[in-house]
C-alpha positions in Angstrom: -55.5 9.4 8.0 -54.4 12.5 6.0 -51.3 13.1 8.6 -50.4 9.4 9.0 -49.8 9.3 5.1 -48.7 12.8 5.0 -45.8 11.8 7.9 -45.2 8.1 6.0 -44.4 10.1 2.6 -42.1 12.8 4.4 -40.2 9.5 5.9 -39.8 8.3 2.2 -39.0 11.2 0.9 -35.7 11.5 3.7 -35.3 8.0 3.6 -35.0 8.4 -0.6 -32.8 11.5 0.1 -30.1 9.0 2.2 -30.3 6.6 -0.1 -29.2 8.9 -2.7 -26.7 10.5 -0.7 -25.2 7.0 0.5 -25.1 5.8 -3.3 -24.7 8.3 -6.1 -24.8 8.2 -9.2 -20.9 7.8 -10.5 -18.8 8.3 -13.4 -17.4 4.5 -13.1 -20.1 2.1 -12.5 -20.5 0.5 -8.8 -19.5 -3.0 -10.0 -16.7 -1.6 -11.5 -15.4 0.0 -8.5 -16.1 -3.1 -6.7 -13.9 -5.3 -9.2 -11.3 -2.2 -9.0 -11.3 -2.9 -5.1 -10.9 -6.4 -5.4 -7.8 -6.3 -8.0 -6.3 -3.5 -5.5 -6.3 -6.2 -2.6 -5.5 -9.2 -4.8 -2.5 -7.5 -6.1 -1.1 -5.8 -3.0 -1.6 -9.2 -1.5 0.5 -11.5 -3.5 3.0 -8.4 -2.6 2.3 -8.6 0.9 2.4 -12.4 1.1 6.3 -12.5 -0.4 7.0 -10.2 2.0 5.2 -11.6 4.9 6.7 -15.2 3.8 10.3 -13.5 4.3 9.4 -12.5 7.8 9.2 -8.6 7.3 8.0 -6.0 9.5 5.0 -4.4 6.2 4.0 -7.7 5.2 0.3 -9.0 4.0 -1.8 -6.7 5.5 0.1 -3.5 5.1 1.1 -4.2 1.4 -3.4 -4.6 1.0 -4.1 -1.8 2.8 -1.2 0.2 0.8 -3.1 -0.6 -2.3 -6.6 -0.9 -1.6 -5.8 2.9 -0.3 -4.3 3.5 -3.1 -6.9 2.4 -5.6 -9.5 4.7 -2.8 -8.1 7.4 -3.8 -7.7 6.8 -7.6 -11.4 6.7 -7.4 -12.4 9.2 -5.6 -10.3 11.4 -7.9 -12.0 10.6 -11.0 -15.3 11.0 -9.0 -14.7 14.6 -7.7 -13.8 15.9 -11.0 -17.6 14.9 -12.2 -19.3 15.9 -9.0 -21.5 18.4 -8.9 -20.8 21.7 -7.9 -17.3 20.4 -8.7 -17.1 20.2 -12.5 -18.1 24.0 -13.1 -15.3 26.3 -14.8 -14.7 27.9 -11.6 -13.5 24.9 -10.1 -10.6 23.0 -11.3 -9.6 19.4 -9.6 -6.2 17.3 -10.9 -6.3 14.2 -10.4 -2.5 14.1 -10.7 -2.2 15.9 -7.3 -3.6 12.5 -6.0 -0.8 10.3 -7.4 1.9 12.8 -6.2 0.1 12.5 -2.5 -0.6 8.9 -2.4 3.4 8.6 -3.6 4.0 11.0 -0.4 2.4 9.1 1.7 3.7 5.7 0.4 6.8 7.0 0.6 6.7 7.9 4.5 5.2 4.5 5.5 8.7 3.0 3.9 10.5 5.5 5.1 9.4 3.7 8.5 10.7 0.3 7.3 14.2 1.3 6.6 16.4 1.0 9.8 20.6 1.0 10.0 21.3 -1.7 12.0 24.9 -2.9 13.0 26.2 -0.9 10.0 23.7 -2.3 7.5 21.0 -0.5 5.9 17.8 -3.0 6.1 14.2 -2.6 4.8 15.1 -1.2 1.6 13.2 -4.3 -0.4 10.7 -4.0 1.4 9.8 0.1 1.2 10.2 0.0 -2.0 7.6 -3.2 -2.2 5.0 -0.6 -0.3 5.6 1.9 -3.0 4.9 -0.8 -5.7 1.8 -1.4 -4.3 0.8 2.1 -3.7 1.2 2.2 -7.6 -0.6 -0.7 -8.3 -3.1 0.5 -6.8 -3.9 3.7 -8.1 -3.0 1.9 -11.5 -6.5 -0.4 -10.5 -7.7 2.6 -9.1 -7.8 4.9 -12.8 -8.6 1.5 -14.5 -5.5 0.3 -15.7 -5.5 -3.2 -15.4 -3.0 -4.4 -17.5 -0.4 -1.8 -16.7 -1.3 -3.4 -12.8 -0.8 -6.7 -13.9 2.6 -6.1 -15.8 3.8 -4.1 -12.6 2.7 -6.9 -10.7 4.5 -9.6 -12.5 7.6 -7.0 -12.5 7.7 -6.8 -8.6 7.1 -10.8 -8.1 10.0 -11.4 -10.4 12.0 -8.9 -8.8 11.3 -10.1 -5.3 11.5 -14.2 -6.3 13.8 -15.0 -8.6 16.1 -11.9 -8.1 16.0 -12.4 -4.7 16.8 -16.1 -5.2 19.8 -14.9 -7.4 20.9 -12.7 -4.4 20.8 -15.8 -2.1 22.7 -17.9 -4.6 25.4 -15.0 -5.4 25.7 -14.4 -1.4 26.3 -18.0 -0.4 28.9 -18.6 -3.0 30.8 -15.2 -1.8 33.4 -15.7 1.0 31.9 -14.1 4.0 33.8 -11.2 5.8 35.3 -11.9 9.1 33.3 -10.4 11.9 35.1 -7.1 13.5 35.0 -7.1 17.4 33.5 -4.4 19.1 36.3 -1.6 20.4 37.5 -2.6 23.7 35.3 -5.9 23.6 35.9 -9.5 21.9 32.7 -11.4 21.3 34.0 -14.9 21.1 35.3 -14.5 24.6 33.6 -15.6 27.8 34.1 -13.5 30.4 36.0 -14.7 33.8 34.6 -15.0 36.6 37.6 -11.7 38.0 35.1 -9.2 35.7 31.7 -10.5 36.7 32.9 -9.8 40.5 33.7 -6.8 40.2 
């Protein structure tokens, strides 16, 4: 009976010591991080959906996971510097080298997303909307919510009703002529001589 509670209280004891490792105790409360996860993929989804309504390649999903990443990293930042065995004297942490690398990292996802294509640059919009939501979220993820939500309300203007201005301005334009490829004329069919041959 000794050993069987002896081996039951050994169980809790590891059992207590993964619970503690899997939750512990944090500088920002657990709810809070929750709601800061939340806002992250809130916000980079109203992003995302513009984009994904426009038919572009980084649409919903990318622009949540952009800034749910984002907002992962934030956190664990502002964690690490109050860890222990982290916070001594000896050991210094900036959380500022987490924005420039989350900005690094945004920035080479877009990179992806602009292409030249028949002598157009395209994408542009929407890398930069990947590195707005990158920002957004390691604005949710330091516990800035206002500055998220004014950035936010920034980049939906800029992508709606500027891009609605762009539309307007564009049709009203004339419309260059198309150039025909060296050698090659696009509007004509070719004869039956040159598919023979």
């Amino acid at each position: 009976m000794v050993a069987g509670t002896m081996f039951l209280s050994a169980r809790s004891s590891r059992m207590d010591q993964i619970f503690a490792d899997m939750f512990p105790t944090t500088q920002i409360p657990y709810p809070v991080i929750v709601a800061r996860f939340c806002g992250a993929i809130f916000f980079g989804g109203l992003i995302g959906f513009e984009r994904e309504a426009q038919d572009k390649a980084a649409g919903l999903r990318t622009h949540i996971l952009i800034s749910l990443a984002a907002a992962v990293f934030a956190i664990i930042s502002i964690e690490s510097v109050h860890m222990p065995g982290l916070s001594d004297e000896q050991v210094r942490i900036d959380p500022l080298r987490v924005v420039e690398a989350v900005t690094a990292g945004v920035a080479f996802l877009a990179a992806g997303t602009i292409v030249l294509s028949q002598g157009e640059v395209r994408g542009l919009t929407t890398g930069a909307g990947m590195w707005l939501a990158g920002a957004i979220g390691l604005a949710l993820g330091f516990g800035h919510w206002l500055i998220a939500a004014f950035a936010l309300a920034a980049g939906l203007t800029v992508l709606y009703a500027v891009g609605r201005l762009e539309n307007i301005y564009k049709s009203r334009s004339p419309q260059p002529e198309p150039k025909p490829v060296q050698g090659k004329d696009k509007n004509r069919r070719p004869s039956r001589e040159n598919l023979d041959s």
